[in-house]
Structure formats: C-alpha cells, structure tokens
C-alpha positions in Angstrom: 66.2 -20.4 6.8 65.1 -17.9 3.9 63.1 -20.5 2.2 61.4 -21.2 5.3 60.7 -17.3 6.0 59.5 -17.2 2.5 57.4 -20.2 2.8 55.8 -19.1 6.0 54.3 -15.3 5.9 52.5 -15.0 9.4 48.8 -13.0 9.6 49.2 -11.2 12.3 45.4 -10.3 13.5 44.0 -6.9 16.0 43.6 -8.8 18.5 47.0 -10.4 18.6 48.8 -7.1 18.2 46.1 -5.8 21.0 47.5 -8.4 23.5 51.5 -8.5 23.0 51.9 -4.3 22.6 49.5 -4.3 26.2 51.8 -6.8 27.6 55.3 -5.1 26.1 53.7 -1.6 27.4 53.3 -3.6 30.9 56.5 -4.5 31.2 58.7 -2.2 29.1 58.5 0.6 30.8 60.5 2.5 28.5 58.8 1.8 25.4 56.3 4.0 24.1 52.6 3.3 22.4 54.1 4.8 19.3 57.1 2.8 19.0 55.3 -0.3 19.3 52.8 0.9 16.8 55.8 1.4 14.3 56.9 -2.3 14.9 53.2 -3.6 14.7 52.9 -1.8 11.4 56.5 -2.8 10.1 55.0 -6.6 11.0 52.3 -6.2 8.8 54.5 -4.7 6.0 57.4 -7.2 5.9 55.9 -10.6 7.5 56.2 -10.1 11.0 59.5 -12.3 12.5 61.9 -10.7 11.1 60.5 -6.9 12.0 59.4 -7.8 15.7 63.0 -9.2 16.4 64.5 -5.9 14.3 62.1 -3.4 15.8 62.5 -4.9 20.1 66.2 -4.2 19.4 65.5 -0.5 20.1 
C-alpha cells in the first residue's frame, strides 16, 4: 500500500476543497470552518488520503 501511496500523490484543486468542506460544514455540525481548513491545508502538504482520513478523526 505505501508504494501505491507513493505512486499516486492526488491534486487536490479550490474547487474540490470548496465542495467537500461545504458539504462536511452541512452535515457536521460540530465541525468548525477552521478545522476543516487545517485538514484541507494538511491535504495539500502531505498528499491528501492519508491527512483527510487522520484529520475527520477529530
């Protein structure tokens, strides 16, 4: 699975992260705009997978 992770470093675009943190903000009511920025900016960083599943563990 690491070679594959390594192999495969998703691009996340604006407009992607636009549409999931509108739908998490929809329907997590507890999360917050800022927490989700932190895990859009940590999917950037580090490749995306591995951070969204880290980061919606909150």
């Amino acid at each position: 699975m690491r070679l594959a992770v390594r192999l495969y470093q998703p691009k996340w675009t604006d407009a992607i992260h636009e549409e999931w943190i509108s739908n998490v903000l929809q329907n997590r009511l507890e999360l917050t705009l800022a927490q989700l920025t932190r895990t859009r900016e940590l999917m950037n960083r580090h490749g995306g997978v591995n951070a969204w599943y880290l980061c919606m563990r909150l």
